[in-house]
C-alpha positions, 0 to 999 in steps of 0.5 A: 093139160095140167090136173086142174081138179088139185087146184080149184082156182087154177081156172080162175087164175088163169082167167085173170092172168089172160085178161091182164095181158089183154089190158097189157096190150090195150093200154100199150097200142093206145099209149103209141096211138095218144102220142102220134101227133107228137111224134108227127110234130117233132119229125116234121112229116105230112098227112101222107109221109105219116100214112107211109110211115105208119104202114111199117106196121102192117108190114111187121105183123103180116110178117108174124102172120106165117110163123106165128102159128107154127111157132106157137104149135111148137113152143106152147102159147104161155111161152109165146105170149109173155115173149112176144109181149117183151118183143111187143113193148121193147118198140115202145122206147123206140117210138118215142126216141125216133130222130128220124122216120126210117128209125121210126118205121123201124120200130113200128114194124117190130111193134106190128110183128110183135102185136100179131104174135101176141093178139094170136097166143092171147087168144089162144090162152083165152080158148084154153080158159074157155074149155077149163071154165066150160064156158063162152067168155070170149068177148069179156076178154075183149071187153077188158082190152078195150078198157086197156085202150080206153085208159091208155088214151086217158093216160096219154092225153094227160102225160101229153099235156104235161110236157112230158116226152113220148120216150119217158111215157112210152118206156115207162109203159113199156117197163111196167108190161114186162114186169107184169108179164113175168108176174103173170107167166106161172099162172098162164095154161102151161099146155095147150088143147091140141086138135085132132084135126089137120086144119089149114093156117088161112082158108077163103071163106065162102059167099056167106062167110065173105059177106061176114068178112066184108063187115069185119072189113068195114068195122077193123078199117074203121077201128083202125083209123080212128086208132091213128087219126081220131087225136089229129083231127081233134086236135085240129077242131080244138085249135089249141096245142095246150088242150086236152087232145084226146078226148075224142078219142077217150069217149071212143074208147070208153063207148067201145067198152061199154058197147062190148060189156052189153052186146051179148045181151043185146044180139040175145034180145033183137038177134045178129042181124039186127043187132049189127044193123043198128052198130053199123047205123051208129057208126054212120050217126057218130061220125056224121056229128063229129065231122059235120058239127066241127066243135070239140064237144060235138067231136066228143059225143061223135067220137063216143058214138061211133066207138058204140057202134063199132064195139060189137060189130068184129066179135058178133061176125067172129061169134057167127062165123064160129057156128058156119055149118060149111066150114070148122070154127078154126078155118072159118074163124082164120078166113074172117080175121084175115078179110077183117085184118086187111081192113084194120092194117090198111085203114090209117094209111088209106085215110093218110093219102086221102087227107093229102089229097084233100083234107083229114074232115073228108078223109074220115067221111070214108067212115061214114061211109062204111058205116053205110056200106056195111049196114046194106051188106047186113041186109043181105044176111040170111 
């Protein structure tokens, strides 16, 4: 790496520059998600034309799951995260200008390939952090997107209520990001720390780390569903298009903020498995109220809660399987995220054809019982 004992503040620096780009892309997806029901009005399209539609995202960013390793080995992550930041939010405008649903999954799937690339150079910019500052601040890392999340849902509900068109919100982010990613380029680590070891891209995990990875699943399936649904079924409880749409999904985020700023000291006091017994009982509590009790303040406070339990859920298992005496942290680690994102990229399709066939109040019930299926697997950590 660069001689960092000629600048005492390179560390830090470099901190504030990662987590800007952290708030970047919270702030991004969350202005996209805000700006669903939208765009699902304006094209016309069912639960389960939507679900259809909404998996061009997964698609784009299993497609950068191959070559984003090997393109960030060559090229350096401070290079690929401001680029695939550009290529993140150069989506956006097309999101909101959609005429038609084969355009529209034409953008979510670069917005999907785009969002992989730059979740993996982020993090990887973060570990870089993490061995300059000689210490674990991973999870404030993530803290910080979810408060990019959290004010991209404020955002979005009060830009929607104002009438203004999801193209001139979402160019408008999309303009800011790249600007303060060319402001936040130079103070990036020019150089990666490179491992001694040959490790592989993906690796199974073990019966122990399948069972972490079971809950990761659990916990990203719900994240993910309650990223693209939560401000549809509000707005169907609230039964008023001129009503503050996401406001469940804003004490979602705000929850979810909280909960990751207090869980390490949380998982310190009463320990992992405790911990995430707890999380994964919060999220079968919250959802229970928002689904059984249809009143807009009882969606809020259900919403809040469930975004509490799944705060800390993904990276307590991520902080556990890092100390697997069975496996490297860097293979562990890519087993968990590939069992865990299969959950997140499938959640709102899977809750698009449930509410097709049913409705979107029994479809959601999927997380309560999630909830309830990973509290039983906690229950088997040794």
């Amino acid at each position: 790496m660069e001689n960092l004992t000629t600048n005492p503040n390179y560390g830090r620096n470099a901190r504030i520059a990662a987590n800007t780009l952290f708030f970047l892309c919270g702030i991004s997806f969350a202005s996209w998600a805000s700006r669903i029901p939208d765009v699902k009005e304006f094209l016309q399209l069912s639960d389960a034309a939507l679900g259809s539609v909404l998996f061009a995202m997964p698609i784009g960013s299993l497609t950068a799951l191959p070559v984003s390793g090997i393109i960030i080995e060559k090229f350096g992550s401070r290079n690929i995260t401001v680029f695939s930041l550009v290529f993140y939010v150069i989506a956006l405008p097309i999101l909101g200008l959609a005429q038609v649903p084969y355009v529209l999954a034409i953008g979510l799937f670069i917005f999907g390939f785009g969002s992989d690339m730059l979740n993996i150079s982020m993090n990887v910019q973060a570990v870089n952090v993490e061995k300059i500052l000689k210490r674990s601040i991973m999870s404030s890392f993530h803290a910080v997107f979810s408060t990019g999340f959290m004010i991209g849902a404020a955002l979005g509900g009060l830009i929607a209520k104002q009438g203004i068109s999801p193209f001139a919100h979402l160019t408008t982010i999309s303009i800011i990001d790249i600007l303060m990613g060319i402001v936040v380029y130079r103070f990036l680590v020019a150089q990666d720390q490179k491992s001694s070891e040959s490790q592989p891209l993906f690796a199974l995990p073990d019966k122990g780390l399948m069972l972490l990875g079971i809950i990761a699943f659990c916990g990203m399936l719900s994240e993910g569903a309650m990223a693209d649904w939560s401000v549809l079924y509000y707005k169907q409880v609230l039964n008023n298009p001129h009503g503050y749409a996401t406001a469940g999904f804003t004490a979602f985020s705000i929850l979810m903020v909280v909960g990751r700023v207090f869980g390490d000291k949380i998982v310190h006091t009463i320990g992992l498995r405790k911990t995430l017994l707890i999380n994964c009982l919060i999220v079968f509590l919250g959802m229970s109220i928002a689904l059984i009790f249809q009143h807009p303040v009882a969606v809020v406070i259900g919403f809040g809660i469930t975004g509490l339990g799944l705060s800390t859920i993904v990276p307590l298992i991520y902080s556990e399987a890092g100390h697997s005496k069975t496996m490297s942290a860097g293979v562990a680690l890519a087993a968990i995220t590939t069992v865990g994102m299969a959950g997140f990229l499938i959640g709102p399709v899977l809750i698009g054809y449930l509410s097709e066939f049913s409705s979107l109040r029994i479809a959601l019930s999927s997380i309560m019982l999630l909830g309830l299926l990973g509290a039983f697997l906690t229950s088997k950590i040794r």
